[in-house]
VOGUGU-674724 format. One record per residue: x, y negated, z of N, C-alpha, C, CB in turn. Coordinates in pm, whole numbers, plus 50000, padded with zeros to 5 digits. Last residue first. Glycine has a CB too. Example, Ala and Ser with C-alpha at 12.3 -4.5 7.8 and 13.67 -1.06 7.14 Angstrom:
// VOGUGU-674724
512855022550708513675010650714512904999750787514085006050572513195056950780512305045050780513205033050780511315044750905
This chain:
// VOGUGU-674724
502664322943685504044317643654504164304443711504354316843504500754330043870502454333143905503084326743862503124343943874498904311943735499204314543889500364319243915498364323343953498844330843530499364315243513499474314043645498374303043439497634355043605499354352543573499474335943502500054367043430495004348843666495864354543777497734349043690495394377243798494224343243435494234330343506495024336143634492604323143537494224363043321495284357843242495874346243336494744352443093492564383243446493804383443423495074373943384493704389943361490044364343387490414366143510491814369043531489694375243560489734371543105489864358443146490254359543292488604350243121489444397743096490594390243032490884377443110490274386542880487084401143206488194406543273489464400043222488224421343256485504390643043485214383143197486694389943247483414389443311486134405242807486524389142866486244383342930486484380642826484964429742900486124425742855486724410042854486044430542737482204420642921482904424643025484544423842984482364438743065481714412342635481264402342778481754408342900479524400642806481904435542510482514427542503482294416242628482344424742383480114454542617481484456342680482244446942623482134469742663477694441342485477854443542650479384443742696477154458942700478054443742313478254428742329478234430042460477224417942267478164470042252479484465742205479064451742304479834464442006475444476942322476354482342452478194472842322476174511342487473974461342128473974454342240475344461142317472464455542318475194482941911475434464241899475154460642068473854453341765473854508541983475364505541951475454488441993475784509041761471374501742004471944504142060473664502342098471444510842042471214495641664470854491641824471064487641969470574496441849472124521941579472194510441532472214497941680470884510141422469484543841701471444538741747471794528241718472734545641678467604530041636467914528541746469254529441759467284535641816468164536441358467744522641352467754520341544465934520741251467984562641333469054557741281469174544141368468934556441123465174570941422466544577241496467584564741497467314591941401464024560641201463754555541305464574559741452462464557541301465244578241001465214567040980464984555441125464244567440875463614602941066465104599541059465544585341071465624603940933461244597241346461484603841224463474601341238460424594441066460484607541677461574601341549461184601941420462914608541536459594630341766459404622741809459474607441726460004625841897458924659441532460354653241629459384640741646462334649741535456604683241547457244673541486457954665041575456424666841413455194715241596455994704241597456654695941535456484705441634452074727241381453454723441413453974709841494454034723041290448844736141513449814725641420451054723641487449164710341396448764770941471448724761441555449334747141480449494766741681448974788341240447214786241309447184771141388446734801241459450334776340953450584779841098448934784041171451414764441181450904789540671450114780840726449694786340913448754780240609452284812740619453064803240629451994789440609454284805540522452244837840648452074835040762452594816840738452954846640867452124858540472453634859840475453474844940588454674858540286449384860640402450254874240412451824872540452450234881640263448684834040339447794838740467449314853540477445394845340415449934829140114450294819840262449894827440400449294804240265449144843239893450524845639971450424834040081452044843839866446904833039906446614848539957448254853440025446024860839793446864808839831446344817939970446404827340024445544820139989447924815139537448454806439640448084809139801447984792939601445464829239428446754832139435447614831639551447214825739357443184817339351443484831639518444854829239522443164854239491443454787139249442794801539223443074808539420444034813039051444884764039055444134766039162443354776839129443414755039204448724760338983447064764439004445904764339108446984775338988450024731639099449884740939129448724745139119450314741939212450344702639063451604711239038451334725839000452494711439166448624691839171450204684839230450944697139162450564682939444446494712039061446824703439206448194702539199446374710739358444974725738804446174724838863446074709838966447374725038737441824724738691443084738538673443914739838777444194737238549439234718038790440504714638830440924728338719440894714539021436214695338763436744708438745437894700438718436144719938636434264685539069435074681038990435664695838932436034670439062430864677639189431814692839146432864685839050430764707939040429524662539314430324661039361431364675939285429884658539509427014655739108428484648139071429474651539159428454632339076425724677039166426064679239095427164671039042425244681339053423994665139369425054671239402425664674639308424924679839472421744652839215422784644339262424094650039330422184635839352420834666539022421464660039011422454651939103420884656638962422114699839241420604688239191421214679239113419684677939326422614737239258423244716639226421884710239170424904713039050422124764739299421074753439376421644738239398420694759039538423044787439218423734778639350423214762339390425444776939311421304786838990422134801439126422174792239226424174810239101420734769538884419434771738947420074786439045417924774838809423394753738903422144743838882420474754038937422134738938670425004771638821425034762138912423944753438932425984755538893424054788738618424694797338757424964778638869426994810438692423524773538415422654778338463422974784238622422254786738366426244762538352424924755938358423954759638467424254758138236427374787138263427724779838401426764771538465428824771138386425814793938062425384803338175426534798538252425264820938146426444772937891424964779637929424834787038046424474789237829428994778237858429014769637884427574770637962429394761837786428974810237695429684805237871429114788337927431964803537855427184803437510426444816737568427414805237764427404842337469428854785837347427674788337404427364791937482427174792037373431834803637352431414787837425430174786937451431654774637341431464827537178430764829237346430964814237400431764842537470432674823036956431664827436965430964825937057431704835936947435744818037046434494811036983433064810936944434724809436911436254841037099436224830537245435124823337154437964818837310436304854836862435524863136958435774847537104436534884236993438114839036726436964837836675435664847136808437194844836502440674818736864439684830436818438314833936798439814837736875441284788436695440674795236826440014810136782439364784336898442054773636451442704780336612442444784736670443034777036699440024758036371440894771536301441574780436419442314765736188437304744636408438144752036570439344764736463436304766136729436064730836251436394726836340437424733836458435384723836363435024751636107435914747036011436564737036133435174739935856433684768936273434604773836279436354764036151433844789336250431824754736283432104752536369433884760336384430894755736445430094760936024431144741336086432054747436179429974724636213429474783436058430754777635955431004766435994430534775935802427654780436280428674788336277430094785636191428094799136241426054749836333426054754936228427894766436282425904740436085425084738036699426564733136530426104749436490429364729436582423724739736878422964740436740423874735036641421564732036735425154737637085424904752637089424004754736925423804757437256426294711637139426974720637042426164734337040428564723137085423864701837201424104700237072425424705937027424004687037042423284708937447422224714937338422714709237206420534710037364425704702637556425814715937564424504720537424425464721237750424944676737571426174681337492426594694237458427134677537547422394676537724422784670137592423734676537509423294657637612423654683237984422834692237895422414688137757421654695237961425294662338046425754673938022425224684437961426044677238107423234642838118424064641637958424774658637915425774627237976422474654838306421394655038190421844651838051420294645138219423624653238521423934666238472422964665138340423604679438586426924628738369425124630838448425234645338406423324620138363430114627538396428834631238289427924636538359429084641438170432424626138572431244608238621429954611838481432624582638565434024643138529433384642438654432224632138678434374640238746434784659238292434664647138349433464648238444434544636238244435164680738124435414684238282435424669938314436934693438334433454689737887432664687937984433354683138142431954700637982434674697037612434914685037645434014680937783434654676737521434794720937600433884715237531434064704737611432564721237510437334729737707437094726837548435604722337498437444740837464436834722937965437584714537868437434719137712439124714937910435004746438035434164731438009435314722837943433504722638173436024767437980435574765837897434904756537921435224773937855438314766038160438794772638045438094766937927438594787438055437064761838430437614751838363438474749138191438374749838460435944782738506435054770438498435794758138382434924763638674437724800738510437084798538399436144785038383436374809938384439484782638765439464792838683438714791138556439034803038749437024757938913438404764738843438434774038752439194770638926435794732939091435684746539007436724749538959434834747238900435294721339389435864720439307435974732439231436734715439342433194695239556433534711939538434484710039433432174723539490431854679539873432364682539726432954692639705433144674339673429104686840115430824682940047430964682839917432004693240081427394715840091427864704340170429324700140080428134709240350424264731940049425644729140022425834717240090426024728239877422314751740294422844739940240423754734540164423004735540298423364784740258423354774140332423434764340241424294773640428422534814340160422994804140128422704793640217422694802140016422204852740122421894841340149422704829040148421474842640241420694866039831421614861739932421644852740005422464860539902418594874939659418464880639782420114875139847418104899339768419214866139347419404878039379419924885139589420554879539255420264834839488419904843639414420314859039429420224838739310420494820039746420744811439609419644819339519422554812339536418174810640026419184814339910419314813339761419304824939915417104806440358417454802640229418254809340116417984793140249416184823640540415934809640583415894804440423417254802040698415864854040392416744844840499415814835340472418494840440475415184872340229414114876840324415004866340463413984898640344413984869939886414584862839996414454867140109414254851740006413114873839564413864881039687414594871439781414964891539632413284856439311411964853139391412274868639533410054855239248415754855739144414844843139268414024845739333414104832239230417514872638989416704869039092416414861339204416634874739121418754869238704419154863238778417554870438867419624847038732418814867938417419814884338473419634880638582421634888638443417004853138305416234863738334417474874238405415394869438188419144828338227418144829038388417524845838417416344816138369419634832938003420734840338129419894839738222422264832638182416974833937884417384841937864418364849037982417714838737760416694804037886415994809037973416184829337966414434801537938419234794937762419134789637922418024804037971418174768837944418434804237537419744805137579419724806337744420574792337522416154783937464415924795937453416604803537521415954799037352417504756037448416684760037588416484776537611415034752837580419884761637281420264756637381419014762037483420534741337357419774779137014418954777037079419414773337243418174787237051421314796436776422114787536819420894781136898422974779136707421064825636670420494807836634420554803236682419544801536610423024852736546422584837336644422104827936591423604829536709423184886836591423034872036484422624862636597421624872336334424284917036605423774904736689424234893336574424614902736866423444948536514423954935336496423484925136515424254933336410424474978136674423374967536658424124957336610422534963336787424585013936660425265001336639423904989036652426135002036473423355040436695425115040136756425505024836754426455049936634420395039136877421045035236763422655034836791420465021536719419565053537218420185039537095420705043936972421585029937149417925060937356418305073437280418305060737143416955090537282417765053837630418025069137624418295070837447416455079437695419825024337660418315028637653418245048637606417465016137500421225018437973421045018637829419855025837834422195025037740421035009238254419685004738156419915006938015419284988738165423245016038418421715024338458420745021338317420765015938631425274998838304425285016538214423845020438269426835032038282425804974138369424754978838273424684990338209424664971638183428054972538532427044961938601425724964338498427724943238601429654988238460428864995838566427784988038577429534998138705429814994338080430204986538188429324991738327429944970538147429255000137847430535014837923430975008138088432735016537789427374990537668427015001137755427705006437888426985010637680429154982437471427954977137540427704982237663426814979037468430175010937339430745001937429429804990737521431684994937344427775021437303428735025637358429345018237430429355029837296426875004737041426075003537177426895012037324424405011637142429044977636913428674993936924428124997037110430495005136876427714955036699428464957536825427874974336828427984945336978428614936736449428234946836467428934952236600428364953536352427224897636412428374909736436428314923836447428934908036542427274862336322426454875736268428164887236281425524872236044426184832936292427184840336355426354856436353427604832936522424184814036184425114817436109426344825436134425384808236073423694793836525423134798236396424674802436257421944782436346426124809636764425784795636671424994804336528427664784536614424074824537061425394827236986424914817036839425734847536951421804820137201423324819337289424414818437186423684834137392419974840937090419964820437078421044818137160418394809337156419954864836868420584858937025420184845037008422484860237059418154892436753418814874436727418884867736844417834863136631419244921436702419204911636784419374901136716419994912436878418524954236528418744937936501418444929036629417674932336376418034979636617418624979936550419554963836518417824986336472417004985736962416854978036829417964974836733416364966036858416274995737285417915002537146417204995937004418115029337109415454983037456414184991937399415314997037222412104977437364417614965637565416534977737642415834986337556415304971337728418644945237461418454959637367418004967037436419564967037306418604921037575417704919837420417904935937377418554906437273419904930837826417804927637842417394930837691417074905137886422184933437698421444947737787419864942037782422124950537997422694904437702422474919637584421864930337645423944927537524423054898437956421694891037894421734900537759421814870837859424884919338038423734912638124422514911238003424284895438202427144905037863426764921737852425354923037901427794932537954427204884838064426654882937841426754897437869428134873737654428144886738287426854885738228426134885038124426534880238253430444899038248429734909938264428524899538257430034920438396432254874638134431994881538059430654894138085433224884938037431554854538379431204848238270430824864538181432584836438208430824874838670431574868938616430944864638422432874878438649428444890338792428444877938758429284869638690428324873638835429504911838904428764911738765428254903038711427914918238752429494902339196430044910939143429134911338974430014923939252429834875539398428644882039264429574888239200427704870639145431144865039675431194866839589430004880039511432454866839599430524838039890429974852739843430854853739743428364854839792431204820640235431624826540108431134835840082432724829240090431584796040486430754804940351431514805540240429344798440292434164793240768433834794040595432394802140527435224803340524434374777241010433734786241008433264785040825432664785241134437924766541126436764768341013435794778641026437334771140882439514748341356438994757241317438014760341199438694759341399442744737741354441914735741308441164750241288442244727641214445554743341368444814734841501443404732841488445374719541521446104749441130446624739141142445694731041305446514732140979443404770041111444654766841054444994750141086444574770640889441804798541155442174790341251443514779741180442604800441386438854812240992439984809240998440634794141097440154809540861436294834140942436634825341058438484822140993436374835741248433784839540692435064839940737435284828340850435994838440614430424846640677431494842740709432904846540731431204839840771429044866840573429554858340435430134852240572428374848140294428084888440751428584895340610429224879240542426934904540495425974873740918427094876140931428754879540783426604886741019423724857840881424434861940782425624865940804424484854440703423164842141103421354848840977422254852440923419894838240861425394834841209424504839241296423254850241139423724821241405427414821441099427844836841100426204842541147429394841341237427144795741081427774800541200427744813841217427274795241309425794770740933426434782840908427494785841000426904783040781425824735840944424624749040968424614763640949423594747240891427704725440825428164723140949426744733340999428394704741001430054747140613428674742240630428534737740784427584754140588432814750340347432374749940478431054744440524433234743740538432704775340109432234761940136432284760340307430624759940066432584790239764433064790339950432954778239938434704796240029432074817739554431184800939617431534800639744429284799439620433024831739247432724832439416432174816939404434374835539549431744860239004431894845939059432024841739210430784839039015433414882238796432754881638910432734864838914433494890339036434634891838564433654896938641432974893338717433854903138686436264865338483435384879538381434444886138454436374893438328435234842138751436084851338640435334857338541436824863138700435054809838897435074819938793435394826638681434654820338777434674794639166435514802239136434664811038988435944810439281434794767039428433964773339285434824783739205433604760239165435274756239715435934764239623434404768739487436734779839734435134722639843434304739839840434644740839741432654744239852437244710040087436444706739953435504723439926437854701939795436424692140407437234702140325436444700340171437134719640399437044675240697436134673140523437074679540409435904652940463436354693340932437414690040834436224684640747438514703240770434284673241196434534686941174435684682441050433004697341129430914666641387432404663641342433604676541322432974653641460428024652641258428654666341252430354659841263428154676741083424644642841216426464642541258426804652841320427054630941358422694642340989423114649841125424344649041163422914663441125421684635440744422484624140833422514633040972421534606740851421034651340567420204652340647420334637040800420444669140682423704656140467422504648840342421744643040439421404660140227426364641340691425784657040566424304646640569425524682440665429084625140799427464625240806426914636140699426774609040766431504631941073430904627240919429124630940924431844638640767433594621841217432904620041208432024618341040433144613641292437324643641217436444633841185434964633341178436784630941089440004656341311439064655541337438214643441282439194657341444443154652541121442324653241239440824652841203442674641941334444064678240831443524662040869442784667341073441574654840695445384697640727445874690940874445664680640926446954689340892443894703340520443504715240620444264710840731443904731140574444004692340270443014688540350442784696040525441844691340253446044685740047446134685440208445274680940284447054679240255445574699539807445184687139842444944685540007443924684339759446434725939903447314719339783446324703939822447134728839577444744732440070445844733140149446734724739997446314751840218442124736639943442384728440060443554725240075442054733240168442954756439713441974743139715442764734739823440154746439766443524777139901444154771939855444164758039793444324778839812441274784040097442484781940138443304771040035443104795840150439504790639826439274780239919440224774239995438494783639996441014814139725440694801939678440584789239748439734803439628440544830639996441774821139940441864815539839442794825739927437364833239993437854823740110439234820940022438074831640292437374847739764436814836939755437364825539855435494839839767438954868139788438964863439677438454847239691438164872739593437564877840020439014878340014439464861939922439514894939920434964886639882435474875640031436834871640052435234882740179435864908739775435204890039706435144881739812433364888139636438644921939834437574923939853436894909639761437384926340010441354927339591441154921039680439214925539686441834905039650443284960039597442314952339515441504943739650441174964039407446684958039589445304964939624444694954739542444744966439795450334965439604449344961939521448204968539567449614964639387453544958939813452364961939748451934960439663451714960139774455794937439816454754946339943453594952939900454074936840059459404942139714457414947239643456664948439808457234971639521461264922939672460604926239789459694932639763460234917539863462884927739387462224919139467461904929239602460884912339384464354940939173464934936439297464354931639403465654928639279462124967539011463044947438986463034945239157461544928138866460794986939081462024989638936462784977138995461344987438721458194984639135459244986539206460884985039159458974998039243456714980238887456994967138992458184969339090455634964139094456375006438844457474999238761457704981238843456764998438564454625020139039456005021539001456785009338986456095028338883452585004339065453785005539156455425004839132453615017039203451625008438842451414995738820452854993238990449224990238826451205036338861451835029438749452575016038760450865027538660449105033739072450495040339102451665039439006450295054339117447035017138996448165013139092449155024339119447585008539228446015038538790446705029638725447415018838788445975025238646445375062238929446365062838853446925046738765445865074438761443045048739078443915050939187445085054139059443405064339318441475044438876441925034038948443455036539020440815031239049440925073038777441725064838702441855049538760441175065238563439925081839038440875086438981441965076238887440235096238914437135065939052437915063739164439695071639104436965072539319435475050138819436545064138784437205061038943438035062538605433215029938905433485038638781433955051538803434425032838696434375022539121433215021239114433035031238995432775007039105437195009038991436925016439154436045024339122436355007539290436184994438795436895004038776436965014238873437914999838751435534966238942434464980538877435104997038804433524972738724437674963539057436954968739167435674976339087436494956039279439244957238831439764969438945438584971839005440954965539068437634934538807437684944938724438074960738768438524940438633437544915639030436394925339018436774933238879434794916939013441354919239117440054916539204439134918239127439864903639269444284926139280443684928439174442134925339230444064942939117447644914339369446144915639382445414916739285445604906739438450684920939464449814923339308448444922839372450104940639205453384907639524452674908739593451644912839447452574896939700457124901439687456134905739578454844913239575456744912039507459394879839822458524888339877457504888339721457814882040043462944882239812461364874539778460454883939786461094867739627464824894439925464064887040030462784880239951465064875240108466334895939706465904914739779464584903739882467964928239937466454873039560465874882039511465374892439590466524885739433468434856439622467154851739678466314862639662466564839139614470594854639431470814853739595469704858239676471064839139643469134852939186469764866339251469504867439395471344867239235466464826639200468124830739213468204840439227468984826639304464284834738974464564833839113465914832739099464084844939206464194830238692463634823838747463984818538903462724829338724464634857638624465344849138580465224838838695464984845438443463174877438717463674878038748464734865938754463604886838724460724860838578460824857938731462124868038765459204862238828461284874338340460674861238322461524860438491458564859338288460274900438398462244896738350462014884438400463034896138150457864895938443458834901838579460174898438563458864918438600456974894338194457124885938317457784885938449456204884838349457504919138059458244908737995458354894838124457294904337837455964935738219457304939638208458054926338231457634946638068453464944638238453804934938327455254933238336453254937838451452914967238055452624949638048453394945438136451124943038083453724986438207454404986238111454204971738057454094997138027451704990838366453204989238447453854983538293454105008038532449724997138151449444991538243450464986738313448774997638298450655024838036450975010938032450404994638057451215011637941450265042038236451485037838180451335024438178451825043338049447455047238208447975039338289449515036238308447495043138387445075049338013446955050437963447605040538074447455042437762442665047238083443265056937986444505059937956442945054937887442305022538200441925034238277442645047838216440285035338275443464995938104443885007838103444175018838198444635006438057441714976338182441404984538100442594995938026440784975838015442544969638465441474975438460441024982138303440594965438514444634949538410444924963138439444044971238426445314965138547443584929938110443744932638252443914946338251442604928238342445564929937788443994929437898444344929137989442924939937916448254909637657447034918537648445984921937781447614931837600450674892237837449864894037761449764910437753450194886337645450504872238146450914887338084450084889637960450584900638193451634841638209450994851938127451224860838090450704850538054453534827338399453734834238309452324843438292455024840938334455014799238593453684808638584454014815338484452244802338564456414780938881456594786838738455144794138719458024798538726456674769439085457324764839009457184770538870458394765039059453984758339332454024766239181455574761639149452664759839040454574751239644454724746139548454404754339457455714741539540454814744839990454764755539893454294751039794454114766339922456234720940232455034726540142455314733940045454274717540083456984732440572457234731140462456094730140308458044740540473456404731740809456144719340750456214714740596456924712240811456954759340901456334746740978455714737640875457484738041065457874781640744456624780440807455704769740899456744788840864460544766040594459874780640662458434779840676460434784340818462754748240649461574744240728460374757340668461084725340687464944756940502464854753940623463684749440727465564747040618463364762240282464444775640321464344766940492466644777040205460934749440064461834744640179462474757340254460944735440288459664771339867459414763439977460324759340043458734767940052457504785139563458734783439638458554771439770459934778739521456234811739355456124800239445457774795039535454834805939562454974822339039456364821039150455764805739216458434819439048452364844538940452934830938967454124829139080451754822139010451354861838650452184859438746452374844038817453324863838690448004876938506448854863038564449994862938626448224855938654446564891238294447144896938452448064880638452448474917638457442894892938215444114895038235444694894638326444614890638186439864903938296440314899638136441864898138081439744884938111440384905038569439654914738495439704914638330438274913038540443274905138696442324903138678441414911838577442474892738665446014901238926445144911838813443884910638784445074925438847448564881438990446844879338971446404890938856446364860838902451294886439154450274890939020448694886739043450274909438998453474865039338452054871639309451544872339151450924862839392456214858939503455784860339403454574866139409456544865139338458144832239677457244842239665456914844439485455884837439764461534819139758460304820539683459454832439745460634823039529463054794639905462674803039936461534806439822462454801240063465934767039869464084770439875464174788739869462904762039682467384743340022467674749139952466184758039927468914754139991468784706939930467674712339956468024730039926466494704439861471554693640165471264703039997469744712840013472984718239960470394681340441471254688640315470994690740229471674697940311470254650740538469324656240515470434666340406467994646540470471904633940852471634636540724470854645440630472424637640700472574629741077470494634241035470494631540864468794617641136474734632041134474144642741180472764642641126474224643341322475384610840936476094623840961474894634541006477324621841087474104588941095473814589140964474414606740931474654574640876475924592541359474044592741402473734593541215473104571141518478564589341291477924599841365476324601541344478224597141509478274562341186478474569541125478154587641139479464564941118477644547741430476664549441329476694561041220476674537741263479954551841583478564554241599477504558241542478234547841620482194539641435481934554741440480624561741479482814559641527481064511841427481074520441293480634535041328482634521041220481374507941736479994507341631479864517541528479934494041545484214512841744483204524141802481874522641762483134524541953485164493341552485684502941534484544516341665487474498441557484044472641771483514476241610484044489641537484024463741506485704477141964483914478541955483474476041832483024468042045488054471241887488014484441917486334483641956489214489442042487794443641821488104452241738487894470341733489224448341736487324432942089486454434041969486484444541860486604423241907489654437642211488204442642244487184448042125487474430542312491324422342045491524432542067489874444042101492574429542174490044394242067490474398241946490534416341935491934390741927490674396242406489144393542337489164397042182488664376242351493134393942418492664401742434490964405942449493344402742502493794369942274494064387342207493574395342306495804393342178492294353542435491854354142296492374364142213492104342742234493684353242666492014354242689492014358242490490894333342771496464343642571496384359542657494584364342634496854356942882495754317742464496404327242381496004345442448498234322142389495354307742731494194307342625494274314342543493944297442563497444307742878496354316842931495454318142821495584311543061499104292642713499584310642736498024312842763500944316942903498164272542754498694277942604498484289642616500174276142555499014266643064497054268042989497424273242858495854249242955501604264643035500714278243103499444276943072500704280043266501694244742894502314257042850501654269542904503734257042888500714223443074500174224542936500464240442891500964212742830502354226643334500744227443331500624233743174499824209743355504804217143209504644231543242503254236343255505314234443365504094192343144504514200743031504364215443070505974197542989
């Protein structure tokens, strides 16, 4: 009986104090875990903005950006949250009243004052690039340029932000951060290294980046990375950039007077060289009929050497709507036969191979969606189909079709759609078959595609040169070791705990 009682006891003593153990290793599991979920918890997102004016040559753009507050310059991705249109012209046309020039850019600035938090406001950084209207304005009146960024200072200064400025971007500028930006919104700029093959099958290992297409009122760019372009036959068009561990050797031009609007001035200037009272355009829809004043015509840099000495004050342009006629008309603003490189597009530049796929924007994309052109899988031969049959809709149809649309945009679909046509196919040298790799974009995940976006990354440093650190871990995979961890070291100190229990208990049955 006494045997029995003391085995009772010892079994009872081994089992609270195994009950006990336990309890206090689950109670240190929990806290474990709870610690390790705690600390990698993820906070209250909080974000950081930028701001940039796009001054352009037809208008002025704002765009707010924003980014992860705690991750800064590593990892964070930069985003569009907002955009705003400045309405009426670009800065560039008020050479005359540079007032108000500062004075547009009012209603958007409230806009983004709103927009940003207060909190956030003295630290957002504000930024105004202006690019080929300013720059023919430069070129023009160096005075009334320089009076309409001191306007354009001022009153930017007025609102809480950070102002770092306002200049006028170079076309290299313009063109490479397009490109930047392109890339970096479709995260092409932290891919590793890869084997790829170009037309020629030359292997080449290097980014498979996309190539920027860019066009404005004034001007057009073309960036591209080339695995046969190394600065060497052309210094003047490379850019070197180092991003993400990654090096680029970029092509890029930009065509000053190339933009959509200075080349229809272009292909007018050829039909009035000799000052004629009557133009019939084949660019503009049979039944479209206007009175343009040769003055103005005239008042641009990319065509003041060729007015004619002694014009008529007015001309009126009529259209017959002539898709091939059209074509061979923009071709004549163009030079081909000046080369003194290996290769080029036009008008004596030089050009590398294209490579890769590309992507167009800006205007590219203004005026191939309304003519229904931005699908990517339309041959370039259907595309010229669609272009020769809206360029022969009847003016009154066309306008019984488009109530909405101004009548001065409506006019020039022709003439623009024609002379993208043409600027890609015999400027920049697309075949059919390169011609499927041009997709037209407005917006990426969110976010225009233009200079914009690049221009604040490159100026405020927030595409690293070097590729960032990254933790070993993620979170989740942190978690899942403690976890882990925890459980074996509990079954551990449980199995010691009742090797010790059990030893104790069998010592005091022994006494008793």
């Amino acid at each position: 009986m006494k045997d029995a009682n003391a085995k009772l006891a010892s079994t009872q003593c081994s089992q609270t104090v195994t009950i006990f153990v336990a309890v206090i290793a689950v109670i240190a599991l929990v806290a474990l875990v709870t610690v390790g979920v705690l600390q990698n918890k993820p906070l209250p997102q909080k974000y950081k903005y930028g701001i940039v004016l796009d001054a352009g040559s037809s208008h002025t753009a704002l765009y707010i950006y924003q980014w992860p507050a705690e991750k800064d310059n590593n990892t964070g991705r930069v985003t569009q949250t907002e955009s705003c249109k400045v309405d009426g012209p670009g800065i560039s046309s008020y050479a005359s009243n540079p007032q108000g020039a500062g004075e547009s850019l009012r209603e958007c600035m409230l806009k983004a004052r709103q927009v940003v938090p207060s909190s956030r406001h003295g630290e957002t950084p504000l930024y105004l690039g202006a690019t080929a209207g300013m720059r023919l304005l430069k070129m023009e009146n160096a005075s009334a340029s320089d009076d309409v960024f001191q306007a354009v200072e001022q009153a930017l200064h007025s609102f809480p932000f950070s102002f770092r400025g306002a200049r006028i971007l170079s076309g290299q500028e313009e063109g490479s951060f397009g490109w930047v930006t392109v890339n970096y919104l479709d995260d092409r700029l932290s891919q590793v290294c890869v084997s790829i093959k170009i037309h020629n099958n030359y292997p080449y290992c290097g980014q498979v980046t996309t190539g920027a297409l860019d066009l404005g009122g004034a001007s057009t760019q073309i960036s591209f990375v080339s695995a046969h372009f190394d600065g060497t036959e052309s210094p003047s068009n490379l850019m070197t950039f180092r991003l993400y561990g990654n090096d680029y050797n970029l092509y890029t031009h930009s065509y000053l007077c190339y933009g959509k609007d200075q080349a229809l001035l272009q292909t007018l200037a050829l039909q009035t060289q000799f000052g004629p009272e009557t133009v019939s355009d084949p660019c503009f829809h049979l039944g479209y009929s206007s009175v343009r004043d040769y003055s103005e015509l005239y008042a641009s840099p990319c065509v003041a050497d060729r007015k004619p000495q002694t014009p008529p004050r007015n001309f009126t342009l009529s259209g017959r709507g002539d898709f091939s006629q059209c074509q061979e008309v923009i071709s004549s603003v163009f030079n081909f036969t000046q080369c003194k490189y290996s290769r080029c597009s036009f008008n004596g530049v030089f050009q590398p191979e294209l490579q890769g796929s590309f992507g167009a924007f800006s205007a590219y994309y203004f005026v191939l969606n309304f003519l229904n052109l931005t699908n990517t899988s339309v041959p370039l031969e259907t595309f010229k189909d669609k272009l020769r049959e809206y360029c022969a809709t009847p003016w009154a149809e066309l306008q019984k079709q488009h109530p909405e649309v101004k009548v001065k945009y409506l006019a020039e679909y022709c003439f623009s759609g024609t002379y993208i046509l043409t600027l890609l196919t015999k400027g920049y040298t697309f075949t059919s078959d390169t011609f499927k790799e041009i997709t037209v974009i407005r917006k990426i995940k969110g976010s225009e595609a233009g200079w914009t976006l690049g221009y604040m990354l490159n100026l405020t440093n927030m595409i690293p040169a070097e590729a960032p650190d990254v933790p070993p871990l993620p979170h989740a995979g942190y978690v899942s070791i403690m976890v882990v961890t925890g459980l074996v070291s509990g079954v551990f100190l449980l199995f010691i705990a009742y090797t010790l229990g059990k030893t104790k208990c069998s010592n005091a049955h022994k006494i008793v």
